[in-house]
C-alpha positions as CSV (number, residue, x, y, z in Angstrom):
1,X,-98.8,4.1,17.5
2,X,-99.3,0.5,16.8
3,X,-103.4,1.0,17.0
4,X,-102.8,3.6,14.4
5,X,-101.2,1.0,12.4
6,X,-103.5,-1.5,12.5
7,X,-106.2,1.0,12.1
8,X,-104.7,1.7,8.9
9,X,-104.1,-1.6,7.5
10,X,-107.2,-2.8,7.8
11,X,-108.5,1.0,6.7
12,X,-106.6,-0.1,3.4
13,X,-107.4,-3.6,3.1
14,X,-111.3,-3.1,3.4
15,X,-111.3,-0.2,1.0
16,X,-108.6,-1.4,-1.8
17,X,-110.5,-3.4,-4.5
18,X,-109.9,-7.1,-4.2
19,X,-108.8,-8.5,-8.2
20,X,-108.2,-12.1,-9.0
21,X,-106.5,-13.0,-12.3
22,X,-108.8,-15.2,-15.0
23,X,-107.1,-16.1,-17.8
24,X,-109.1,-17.6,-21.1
25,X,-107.9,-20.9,-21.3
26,X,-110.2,-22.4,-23.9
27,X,-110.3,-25.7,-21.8
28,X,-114.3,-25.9,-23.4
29,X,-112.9,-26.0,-26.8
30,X,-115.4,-23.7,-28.5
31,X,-113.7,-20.0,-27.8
32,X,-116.6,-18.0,-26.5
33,X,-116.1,-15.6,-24.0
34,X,-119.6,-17.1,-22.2
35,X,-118.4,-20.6,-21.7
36,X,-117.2,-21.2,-18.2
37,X,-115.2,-23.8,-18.6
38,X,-112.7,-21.9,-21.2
39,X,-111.5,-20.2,-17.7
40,X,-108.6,-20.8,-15.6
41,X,-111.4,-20.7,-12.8
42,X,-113.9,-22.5,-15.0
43,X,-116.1,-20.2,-13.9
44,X,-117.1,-16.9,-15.4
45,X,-115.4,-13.3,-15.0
46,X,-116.9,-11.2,-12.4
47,X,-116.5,-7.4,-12.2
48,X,-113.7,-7.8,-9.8
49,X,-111.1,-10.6,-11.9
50,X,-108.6,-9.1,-13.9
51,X,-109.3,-11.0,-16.8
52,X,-106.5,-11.8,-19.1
53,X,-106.7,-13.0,-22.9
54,X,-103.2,-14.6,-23.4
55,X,-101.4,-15.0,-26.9
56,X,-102.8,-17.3,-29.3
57,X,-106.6,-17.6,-27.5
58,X,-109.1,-16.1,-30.1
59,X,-112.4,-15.2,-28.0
60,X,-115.7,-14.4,-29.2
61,X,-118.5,-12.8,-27.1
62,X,-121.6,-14.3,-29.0
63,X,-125.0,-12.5,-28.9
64,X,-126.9,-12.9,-25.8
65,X,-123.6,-12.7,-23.9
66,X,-122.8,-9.9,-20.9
67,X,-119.3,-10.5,-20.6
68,X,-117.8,-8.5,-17.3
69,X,-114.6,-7.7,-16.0
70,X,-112.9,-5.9,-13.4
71,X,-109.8,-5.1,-16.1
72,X,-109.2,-6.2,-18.7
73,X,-105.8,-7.1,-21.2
74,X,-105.7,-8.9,-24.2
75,X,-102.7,-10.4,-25.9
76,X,-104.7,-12.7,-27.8
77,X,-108.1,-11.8,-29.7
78,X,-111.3,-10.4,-28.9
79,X,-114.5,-10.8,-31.3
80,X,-117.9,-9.4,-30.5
81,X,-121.1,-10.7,-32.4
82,X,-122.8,-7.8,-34.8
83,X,-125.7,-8.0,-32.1
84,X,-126.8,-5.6,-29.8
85,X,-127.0,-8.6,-27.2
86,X,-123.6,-9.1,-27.1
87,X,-122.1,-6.4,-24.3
88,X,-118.7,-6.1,-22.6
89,X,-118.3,-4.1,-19.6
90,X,-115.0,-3.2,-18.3
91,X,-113.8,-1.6,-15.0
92,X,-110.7,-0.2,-15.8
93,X,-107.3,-0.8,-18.0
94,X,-104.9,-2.8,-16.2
95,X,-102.1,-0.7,-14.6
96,X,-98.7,-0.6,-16.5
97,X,-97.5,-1.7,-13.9
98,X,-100.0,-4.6,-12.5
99,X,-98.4,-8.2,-11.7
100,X,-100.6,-9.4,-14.3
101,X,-99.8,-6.8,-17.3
102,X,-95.9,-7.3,-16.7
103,X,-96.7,-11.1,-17.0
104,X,-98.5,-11.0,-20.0
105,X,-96.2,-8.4,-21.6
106,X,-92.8,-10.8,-20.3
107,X,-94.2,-13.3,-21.8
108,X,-95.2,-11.8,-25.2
109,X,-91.7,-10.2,-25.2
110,X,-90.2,-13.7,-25.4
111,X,-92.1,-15.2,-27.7
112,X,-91.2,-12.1,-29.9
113,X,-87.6,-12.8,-29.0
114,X,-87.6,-16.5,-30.2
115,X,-89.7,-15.2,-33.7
116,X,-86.2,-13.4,-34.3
């Protein structure tokens, strides 16, 4: 019984996809999507970060950018150049009920509260 257990956890820890959350922080001051230092990880989303776009952050992928994410939910802004350069590619909607997405919509919740 307890091989079949650990068969199974490791089954499910091998094959589940591994997120980490990247938040646009805008620490590099100029709002683009492509600058790595406007990261929480001051380094750029990767296919596998759920990436999240928090209230108040405006963020513009400028032309010549291939912005990536794993997921993706914005609270804030997103802005695309009018250039075919500029791309977005996006794994999958965050769950309704991810860690990150009940966050994001906590905290947007309150700040609608205090707006009362």
């Amino acid at each position: 019984m307890m091989k079949k257990l650990l068969f199974l956890s490791l089954f499910v820890l091998f094959i589940s996809p591994v997120f980490s959350q990247v938040t646009f922080d805008n620490d590099g001051g100029d709002g683009l999507w492509g600058t790595a230092t406007n990261w929480s990880t001051d380094v750029l989303p990767t296919s596998s970060d759920d990436v999240i776009i928090p209230d108040g952050q405006d963020v513009t992928i400028a032309a010549g950018t291939a912005a990536v994410a794993g997921t993706l939910l914005i609270n804030g802004s997103l802005t695309m150049d009018n250039d075919p350069t500029a791309t977005l590619d996006v794994g999958t909607p965050p769950a309704p009920d991810s860690q990150s997405y009940l966050e994001e919509k906590e905290k947007s919740s309150a700040k609608m509260a205090d707006n009362k």
